[in-house]
C-alpha positions as CSV (number, residue, x, y, z in Angstrom):
1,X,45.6,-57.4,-21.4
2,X,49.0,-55.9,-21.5
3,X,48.6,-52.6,-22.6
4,X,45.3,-50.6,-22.5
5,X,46.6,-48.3,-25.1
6,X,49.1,-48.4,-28.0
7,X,50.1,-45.7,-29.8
8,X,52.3,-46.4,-32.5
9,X,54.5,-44.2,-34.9
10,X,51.0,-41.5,-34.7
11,X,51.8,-38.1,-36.6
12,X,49.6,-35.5,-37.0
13,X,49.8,-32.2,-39.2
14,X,48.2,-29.1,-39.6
15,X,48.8,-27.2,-42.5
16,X,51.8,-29.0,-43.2
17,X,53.4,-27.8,-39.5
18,X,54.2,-30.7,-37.4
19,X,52.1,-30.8,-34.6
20,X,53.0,-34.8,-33.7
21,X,56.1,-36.4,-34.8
22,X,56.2,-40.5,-34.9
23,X,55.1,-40.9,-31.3
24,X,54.6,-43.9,-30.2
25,X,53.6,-44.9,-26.7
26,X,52.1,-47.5,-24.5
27,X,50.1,-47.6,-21.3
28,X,49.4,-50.5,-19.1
29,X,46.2,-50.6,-17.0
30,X,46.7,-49.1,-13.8
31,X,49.5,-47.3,-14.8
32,X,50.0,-43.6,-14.4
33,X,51.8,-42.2,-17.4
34,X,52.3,-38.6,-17.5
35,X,53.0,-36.6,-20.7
36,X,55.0,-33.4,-20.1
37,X,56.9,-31.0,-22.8
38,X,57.1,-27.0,-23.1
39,X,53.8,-24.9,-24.4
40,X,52.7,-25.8,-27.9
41,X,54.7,-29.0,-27.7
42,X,52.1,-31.1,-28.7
43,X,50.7,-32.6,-26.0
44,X,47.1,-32.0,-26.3
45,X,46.9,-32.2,-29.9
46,X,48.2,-35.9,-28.9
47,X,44.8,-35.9,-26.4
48,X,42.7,-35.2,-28.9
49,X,44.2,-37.4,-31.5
50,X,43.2,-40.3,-29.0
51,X,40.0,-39.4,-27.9
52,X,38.6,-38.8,-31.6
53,X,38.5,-35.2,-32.3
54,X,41.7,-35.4,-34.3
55,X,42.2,-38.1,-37.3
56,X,46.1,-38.8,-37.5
57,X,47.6,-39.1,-40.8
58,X,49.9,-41.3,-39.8
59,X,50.4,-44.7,-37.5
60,X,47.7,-46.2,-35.3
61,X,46.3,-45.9,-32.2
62,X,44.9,-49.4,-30.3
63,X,42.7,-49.5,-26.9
64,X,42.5,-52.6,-25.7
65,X,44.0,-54.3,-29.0
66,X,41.2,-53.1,-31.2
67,X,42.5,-49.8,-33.9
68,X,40.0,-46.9,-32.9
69,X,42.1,-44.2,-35.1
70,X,39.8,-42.2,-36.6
71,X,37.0,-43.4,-34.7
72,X,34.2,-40.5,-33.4
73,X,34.9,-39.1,-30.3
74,X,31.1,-40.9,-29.2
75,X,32.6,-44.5,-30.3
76,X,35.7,-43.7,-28.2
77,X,34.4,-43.0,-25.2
78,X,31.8,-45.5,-25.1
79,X,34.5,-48.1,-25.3
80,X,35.9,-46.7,-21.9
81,X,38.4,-43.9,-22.6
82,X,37.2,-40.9,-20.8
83,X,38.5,-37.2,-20.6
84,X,39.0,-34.2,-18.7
85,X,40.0,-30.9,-20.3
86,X,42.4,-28.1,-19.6
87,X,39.4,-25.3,-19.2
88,X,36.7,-27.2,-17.2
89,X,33.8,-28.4,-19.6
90,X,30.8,-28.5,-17.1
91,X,26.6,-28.2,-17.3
92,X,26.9,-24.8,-15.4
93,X,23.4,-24.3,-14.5
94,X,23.0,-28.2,-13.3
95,X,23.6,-29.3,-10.1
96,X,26.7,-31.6,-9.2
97,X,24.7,-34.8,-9.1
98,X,23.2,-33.7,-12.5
99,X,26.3,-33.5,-13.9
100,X,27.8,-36.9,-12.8
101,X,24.7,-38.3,-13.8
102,X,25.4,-36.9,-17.5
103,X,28.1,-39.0,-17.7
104,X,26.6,-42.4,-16.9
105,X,24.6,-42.5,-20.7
106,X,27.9,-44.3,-22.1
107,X,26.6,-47.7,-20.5
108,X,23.1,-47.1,-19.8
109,X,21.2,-50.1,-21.3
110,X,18.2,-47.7,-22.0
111,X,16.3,-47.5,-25.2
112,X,14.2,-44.2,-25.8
113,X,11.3,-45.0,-25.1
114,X,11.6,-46.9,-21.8
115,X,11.8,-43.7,-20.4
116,X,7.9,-43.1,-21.6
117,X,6.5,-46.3,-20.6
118,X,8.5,-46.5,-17.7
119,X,9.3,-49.9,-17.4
120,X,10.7,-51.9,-14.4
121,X,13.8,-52.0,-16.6
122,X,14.1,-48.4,-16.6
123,X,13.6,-48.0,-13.1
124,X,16.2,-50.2,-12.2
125,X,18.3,-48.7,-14.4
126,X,18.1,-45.0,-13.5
127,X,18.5,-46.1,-9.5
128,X,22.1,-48.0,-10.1
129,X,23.0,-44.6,-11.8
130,X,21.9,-42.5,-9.2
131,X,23.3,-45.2,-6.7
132,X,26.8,-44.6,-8.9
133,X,26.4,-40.9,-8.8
134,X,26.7,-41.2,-4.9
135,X,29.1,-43.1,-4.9
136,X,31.3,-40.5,-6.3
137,X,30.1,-37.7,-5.1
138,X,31.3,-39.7,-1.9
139,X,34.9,-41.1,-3.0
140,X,35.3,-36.6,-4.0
141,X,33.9,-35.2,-1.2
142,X,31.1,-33.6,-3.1
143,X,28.2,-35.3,-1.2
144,X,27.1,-31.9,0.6
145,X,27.2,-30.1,-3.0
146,X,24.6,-32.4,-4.4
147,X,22.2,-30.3,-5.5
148,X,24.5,-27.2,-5.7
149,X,24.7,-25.7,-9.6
150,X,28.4,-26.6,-10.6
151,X,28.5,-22.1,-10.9
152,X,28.2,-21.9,-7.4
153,X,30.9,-24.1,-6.7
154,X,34.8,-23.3,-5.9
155,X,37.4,-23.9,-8.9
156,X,38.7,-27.1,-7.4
157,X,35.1,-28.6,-6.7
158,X,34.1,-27.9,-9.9
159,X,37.7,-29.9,-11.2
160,X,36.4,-32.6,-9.2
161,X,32.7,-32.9,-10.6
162,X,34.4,-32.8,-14.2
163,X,36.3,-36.1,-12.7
164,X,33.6,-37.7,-11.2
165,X,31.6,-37.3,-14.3
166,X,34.6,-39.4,-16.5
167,X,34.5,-42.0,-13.9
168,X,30.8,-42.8,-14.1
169,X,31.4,-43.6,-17.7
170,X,33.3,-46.6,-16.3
171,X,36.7,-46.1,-18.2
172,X,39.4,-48.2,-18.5
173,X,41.1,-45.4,-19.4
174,X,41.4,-41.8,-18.0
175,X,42.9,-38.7,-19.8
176,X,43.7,-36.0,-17.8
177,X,44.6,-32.8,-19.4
178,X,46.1,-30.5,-16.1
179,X,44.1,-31.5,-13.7
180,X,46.3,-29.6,-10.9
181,X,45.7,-26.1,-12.9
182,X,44.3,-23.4,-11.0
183,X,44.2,-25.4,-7.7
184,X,46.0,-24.0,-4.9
185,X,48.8,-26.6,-3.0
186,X,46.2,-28.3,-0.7
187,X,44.1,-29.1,-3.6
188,X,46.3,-30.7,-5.4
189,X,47.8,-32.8,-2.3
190,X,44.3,-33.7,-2.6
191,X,44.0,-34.5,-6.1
192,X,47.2,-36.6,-6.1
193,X,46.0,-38.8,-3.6
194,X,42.5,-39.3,-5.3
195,X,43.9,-40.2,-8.5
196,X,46.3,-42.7,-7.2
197,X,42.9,-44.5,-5.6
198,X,41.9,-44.4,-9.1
199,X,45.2,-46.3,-10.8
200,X,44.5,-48.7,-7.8
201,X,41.0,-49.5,-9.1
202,X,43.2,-50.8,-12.5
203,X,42.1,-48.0,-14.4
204,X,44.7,-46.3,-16.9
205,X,45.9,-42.6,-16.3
206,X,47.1,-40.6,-19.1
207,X,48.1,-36.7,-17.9
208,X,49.6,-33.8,-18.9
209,X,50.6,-31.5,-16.1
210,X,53.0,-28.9,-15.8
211,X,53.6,-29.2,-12.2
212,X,56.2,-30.9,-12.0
213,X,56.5,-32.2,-8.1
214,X,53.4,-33.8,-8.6
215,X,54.6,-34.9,-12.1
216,X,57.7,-36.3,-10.8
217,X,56.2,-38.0,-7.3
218,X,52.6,-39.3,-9.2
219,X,53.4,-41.0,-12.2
220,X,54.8,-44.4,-12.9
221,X,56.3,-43.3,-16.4
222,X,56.6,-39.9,-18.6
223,X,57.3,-39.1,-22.1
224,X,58.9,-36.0,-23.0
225,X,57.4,-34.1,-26.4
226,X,58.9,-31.5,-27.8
227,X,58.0,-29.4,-31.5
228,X,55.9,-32.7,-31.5
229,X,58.6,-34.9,-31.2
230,X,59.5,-37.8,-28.6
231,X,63.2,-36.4,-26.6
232,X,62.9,-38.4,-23.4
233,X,61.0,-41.4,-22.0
234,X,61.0,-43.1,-19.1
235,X,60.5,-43.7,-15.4
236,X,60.4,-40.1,-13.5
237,X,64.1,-40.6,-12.0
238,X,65.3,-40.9,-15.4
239,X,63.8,-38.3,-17.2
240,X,64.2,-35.6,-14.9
241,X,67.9,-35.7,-15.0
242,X,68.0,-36.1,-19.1
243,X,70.2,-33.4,-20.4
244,X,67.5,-33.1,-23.6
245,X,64.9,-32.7,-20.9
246,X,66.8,-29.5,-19.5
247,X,67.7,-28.0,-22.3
248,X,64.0,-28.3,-23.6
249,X,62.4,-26.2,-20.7
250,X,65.7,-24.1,-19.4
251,X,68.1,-23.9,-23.0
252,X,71.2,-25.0,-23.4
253,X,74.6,-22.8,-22.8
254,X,74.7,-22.7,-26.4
255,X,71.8,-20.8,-26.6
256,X,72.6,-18.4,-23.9
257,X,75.9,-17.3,-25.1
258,X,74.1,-16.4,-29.0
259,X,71.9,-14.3,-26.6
């Protein structure tokens, strides 16, 4: 498998405003590609194109070879692409183990009513969840927040559980939407490290971040979006010397002197 995702020539409008212009990008497995642009660039309505909220009306998008555009969000991630979001999407009144747990139903083998009968099957089943859920709580450092409601927790803990929950879906691929927001400079020394353990483990990483240190000393490659629209790609030494890439976040000279 070469690429774990191909996105070809995808645009996507609203109202007849641009929000995606012809992008078209690919990630390998493994690979951490980070998406960066200016607010209201487009980069999350490129997220959700991908993982099924959004339907482009234009070009394809391919995991794994097979054309999931317009698939549900449901179909999408039970094929192995798994999300985070920019404002943390947790069960606030379940513990940290609950919530990891939530995420293992993507590949649960379990038919509704094995869970009334309770059959060996199920049994088995629910321990090599649970067994998973440790797992992770483990690789996060979460193990002594098990049974701690995710409301109780500090901001980068709870980033963590929202991680941790992905990953027991068993992705191949992992979008990342900030995950370094709101987390103070330890945190996301942390966080950089964890996520290059998961690129090790083959999986896919697709962020958007807007810190830019880790930007530039995480990811393998980056596109630049701006008004939608592809202006830079490439590997991080490239793109963060790109004269289009400056002028997108600082203006040009030009600008300045209209000022």
């Amino acid at each position: 498998m070469k690429y774990v995702l191909e996105i070809e020539n995808v645009s996507k409008f609203f109202n007849g405003l641009v929000a995606i212009d012809d992008l078209t990008i690919k990630v390998k497995p493994g690979q951490i590609y980070g998406i960066i642009g200016p607010n209201g660039a487009g980069k999350t309505t490129l997220f959700n194109c991908v993982t099924g909220i959004y339907t482009p009306e234009k070009g394809k998008i391919k995991y794994k070879g097979e054309d999931i555009t317009g698939m549900s969000a449901d179909k999408i991630a039970q094929r192995g692409v798994l999300r985070t979001f920019q404002n943390i999407r947790l069960f606030h009144e379940m513990s940290v183990a609950e919530n990891i747990v939530a995420g293992c139903h993507t590949k649960s083998q379990q038919k509704w009513y094995h869970s009334i009968i309770h059959t060996p099957f199920q049994k088995a089943d629910e321990l090599k969840q649970w067994k998973k859920v440790e797992e992770l709580m483990k690789f996060f450092n979460l193990s002594q927040f098990a049974e701690t409601p995710t409301k109780d927790l500090p901001y980068g803990a709870q980033r963590k559980v929202e991680m941790a929950r992905a990953l027991a879906a068993e992705p191949e691929l992992l979008i990342l939407d900030e995950p370094a927001a709101g987390l103070n400079e330890n945190e996301t020394i942390e966080l950089t490290g964890m996520i290059r353990k998961i690129s090790e483990m083959g999986i896919g990483i697709m962020m958007i971040e807007h810190d830019m240190e880790m930007v530039m000393s995480l990811t393998d490659y980056i596109t630049v979006i701006n008004f939608g629209k592809e202006i830079s790609q490439g590997e991080p030494s490239f793109v963060q010397d790109d004269p289009r890439v400056i002028e997108a976040y600082i203006g040009s000279d030009d600008e300045d002197e209209d000022e």
